[in-house]
C-alpha positions in Angstrom: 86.5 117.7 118.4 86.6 114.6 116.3 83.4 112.8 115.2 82.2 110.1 116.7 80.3 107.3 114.5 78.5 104.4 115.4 78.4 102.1 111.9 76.3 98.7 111.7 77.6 96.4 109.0 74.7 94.1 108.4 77.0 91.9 106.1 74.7 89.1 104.4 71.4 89.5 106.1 68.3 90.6 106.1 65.8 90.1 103.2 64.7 93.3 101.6 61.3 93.5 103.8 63.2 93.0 106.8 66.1 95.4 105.6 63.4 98.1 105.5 61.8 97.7 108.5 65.3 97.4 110.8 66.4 100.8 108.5 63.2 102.6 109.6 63.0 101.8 113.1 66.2 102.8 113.8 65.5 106.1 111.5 62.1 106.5 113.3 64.2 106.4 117.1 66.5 108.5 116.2 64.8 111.4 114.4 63.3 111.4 118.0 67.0 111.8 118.9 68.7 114.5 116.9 70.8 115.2 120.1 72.8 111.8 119.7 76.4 112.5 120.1 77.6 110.3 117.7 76.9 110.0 113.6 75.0 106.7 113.0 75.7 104.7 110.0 74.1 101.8 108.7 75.8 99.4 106.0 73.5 97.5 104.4 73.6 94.9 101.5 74.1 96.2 98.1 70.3 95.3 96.9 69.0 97.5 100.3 70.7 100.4 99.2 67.8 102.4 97.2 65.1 101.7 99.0 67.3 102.5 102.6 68.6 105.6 101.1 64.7 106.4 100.8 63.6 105.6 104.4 66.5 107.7 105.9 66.4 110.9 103.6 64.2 113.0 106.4 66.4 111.5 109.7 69.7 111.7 111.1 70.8 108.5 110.0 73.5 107.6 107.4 74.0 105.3 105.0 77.0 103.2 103.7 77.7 100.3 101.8 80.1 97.2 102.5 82.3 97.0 99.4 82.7 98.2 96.2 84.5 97.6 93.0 88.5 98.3 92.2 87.6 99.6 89.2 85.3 102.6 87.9 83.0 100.7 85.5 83.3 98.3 82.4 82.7 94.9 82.3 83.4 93.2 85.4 80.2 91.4 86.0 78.8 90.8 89.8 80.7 94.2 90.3 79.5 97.7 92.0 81.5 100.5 91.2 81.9 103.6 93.5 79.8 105.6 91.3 76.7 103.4 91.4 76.8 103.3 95.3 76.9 106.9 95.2 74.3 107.5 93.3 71.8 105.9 95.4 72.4 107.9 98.0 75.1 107.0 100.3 77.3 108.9 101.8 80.0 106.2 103.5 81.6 102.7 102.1 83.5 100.0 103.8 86.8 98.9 102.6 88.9 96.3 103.3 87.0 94.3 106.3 88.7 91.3 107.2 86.3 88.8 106.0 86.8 90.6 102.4 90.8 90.3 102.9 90.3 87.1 104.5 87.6 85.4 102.0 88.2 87.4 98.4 91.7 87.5 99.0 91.7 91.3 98.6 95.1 92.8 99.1 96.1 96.0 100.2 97.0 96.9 96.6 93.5 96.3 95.3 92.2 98.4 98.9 93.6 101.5 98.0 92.5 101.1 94.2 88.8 100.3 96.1 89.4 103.8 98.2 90.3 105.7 95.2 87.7 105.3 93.0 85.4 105.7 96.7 87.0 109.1 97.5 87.1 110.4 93.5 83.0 109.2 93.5 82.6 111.7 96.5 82.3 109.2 99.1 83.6 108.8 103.1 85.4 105.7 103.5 85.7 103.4 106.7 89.1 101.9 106.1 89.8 98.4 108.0 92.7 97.0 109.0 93.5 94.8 112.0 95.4 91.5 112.6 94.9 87.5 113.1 95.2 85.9 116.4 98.5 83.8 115.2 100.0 87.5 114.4 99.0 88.8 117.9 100.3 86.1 119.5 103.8 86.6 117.8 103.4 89.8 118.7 103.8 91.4 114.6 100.0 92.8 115.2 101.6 96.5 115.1 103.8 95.6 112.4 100.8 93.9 110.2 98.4 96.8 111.2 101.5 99.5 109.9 101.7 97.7 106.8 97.8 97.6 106.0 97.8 101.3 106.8 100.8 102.7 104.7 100.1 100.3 101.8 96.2 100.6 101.6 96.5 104.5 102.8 99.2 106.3 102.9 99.8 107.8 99.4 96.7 109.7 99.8 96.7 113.0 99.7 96.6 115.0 103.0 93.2 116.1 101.3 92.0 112.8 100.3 93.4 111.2 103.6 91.0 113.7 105.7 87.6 112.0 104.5 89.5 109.0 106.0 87.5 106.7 109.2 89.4 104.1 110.3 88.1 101.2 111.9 90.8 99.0 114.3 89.4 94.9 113.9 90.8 92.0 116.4 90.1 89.6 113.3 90.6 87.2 116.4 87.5 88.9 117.8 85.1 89.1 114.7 82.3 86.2 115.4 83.8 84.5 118.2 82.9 86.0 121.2 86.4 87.1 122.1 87.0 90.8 122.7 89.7 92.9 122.5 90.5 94.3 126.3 89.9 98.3 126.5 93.7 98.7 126.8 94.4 96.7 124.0 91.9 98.8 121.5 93.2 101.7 123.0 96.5 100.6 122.5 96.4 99.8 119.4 94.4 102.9 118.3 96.9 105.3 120.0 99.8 103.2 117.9 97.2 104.3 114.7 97.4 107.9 115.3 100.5 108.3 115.8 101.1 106.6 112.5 98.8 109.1 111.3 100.6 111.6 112.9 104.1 110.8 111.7 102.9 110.7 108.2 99.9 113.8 108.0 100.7 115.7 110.6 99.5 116.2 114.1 96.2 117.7 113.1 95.4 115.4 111.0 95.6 112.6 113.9 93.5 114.5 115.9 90.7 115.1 113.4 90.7 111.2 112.4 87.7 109.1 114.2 88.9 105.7 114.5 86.6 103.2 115.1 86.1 99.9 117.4 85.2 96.4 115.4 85.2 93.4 116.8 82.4 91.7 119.1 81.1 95.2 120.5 78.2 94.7 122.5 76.0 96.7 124.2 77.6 94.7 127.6 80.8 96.2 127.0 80.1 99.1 124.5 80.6 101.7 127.2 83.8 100.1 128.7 85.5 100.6 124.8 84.8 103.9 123.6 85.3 105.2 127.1 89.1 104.8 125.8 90.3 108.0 124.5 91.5 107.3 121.0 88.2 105.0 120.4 85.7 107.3 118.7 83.0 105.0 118.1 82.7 101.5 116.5 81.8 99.4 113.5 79.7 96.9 114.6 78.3 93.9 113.4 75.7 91.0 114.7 74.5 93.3 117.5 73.7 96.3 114.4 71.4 93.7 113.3 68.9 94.1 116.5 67.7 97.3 117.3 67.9 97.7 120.7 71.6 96.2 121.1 72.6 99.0 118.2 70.6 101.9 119.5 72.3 100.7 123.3 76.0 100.9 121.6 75.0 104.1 119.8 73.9 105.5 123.2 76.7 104.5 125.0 78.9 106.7 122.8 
């Protein structure tokens, strides 16, 4: 059985006081909770990292970061390498959210530098890829989604590939209140792994947890990952109140 995970991506919010005190009431629930189905993430900003890493040691609860550097270390000021984020603790790192391809311009040359040096420090990577709305509406979405995936992924090692999530995004459904349709995520993540497949092998697809992002709610939560090929989601504004996430988590 492949894991399920339930990731909140708190992107650029919460002060460190209130970081602390959403990463402990979530720890505190679900320590309470150790029969939760799913692995819960939570994806902090950079500055949250330490101090998170210390509220979650004794729970069930792991931790992530958002982003981090192309390269291993050196000068390359505002930068967090791989290494660093490791160190404090986490276990999982995002790479490649639309709003980092989108915004930074990052490409999906500089996304599998970003997952290399991830994977070499000893960290899980949540992989993103997904597609605008003028690409789904010329219907390319499959071919954009194919391209992030073999460019950004898929001269990995079978090895490297297996510490792999991958998280599907509607970038047309990240903020606006749009949400993909069950059968379009589990269309799309079906089209995934059997790109996975055709490239690792079929147990390779099997074992990979691909993820839900885009406007996942507690509302419409159970609806999603009732899909088979959705294993979970990465979630966003709702990760940012406790009992939306802890409703999403549970509907897993």
């Amino acid at each position: 059985m492949r894991k399920k995970i339930v990731a909140g991506n708190w992107k650029m919010n919460m002060d460190l006081n209130e970081g602390y005190r959403l990463a402990e009431s979530i720890n505190n629930y679900f320590r309470q909770k150790p029969s939760t189905k799913a692995e819960v993430v939570l994806c902090p900003p950079f500055i949250h990292l330490a101090g998170v890493a210390d509220i979650l040691k004794d729970g069930n609860v792991f931790l992530g970061a958002q982003n981090c550097a192309s390269e291993p270390s050196g000068a390359y000021t505002g930068e967090v390498s791989a290494v660093m984020i490791r160190s404090t603790g986490a276990q999982f790192v995002i790479i490649g959210h639309s709003e980092r391809r989108t915004y930074y311009n990052e490409d999906n040359k500089t996304l599998l530098k970003k997952t290399i040096q991830a994977l070499k420090a000893g960290l899980k990577v949540i992989f993103c890829c997904g597609e605008v709305i003028q690409e789904r509406e010329s219907g390319i979405h499959f071919d954009v989604v194919k391209r992030q995936l073999e460019e950004g992924l898929f001269s990995l090692s079978a090895e490297d590939f297996s510490r792999i999530v991958i998280a599907y995004e509607p970038v047309w459904a990240i903020g606006t209140g749009l949400t993909a349709t069950p059968s379009q995520a589990q269309e799309m993540h079906k089209f995934i792994r059997d790109l996975v497949e055709n490239k690792y092998g079929i147990g390779a697809a099997q074992d990979l947890t691909i993820l839900y992002g885009g406007s996942c709610k507690p509302s419409n939560a159970r609806e999603i990952f009732a899909e088979v090929d959705v294993d979970g989601g990465l979630i966003g504004g709702a990760s940012l109140k406790k009992e939306d996430f802890i409703a999403i988590v549970e509907a897993v």
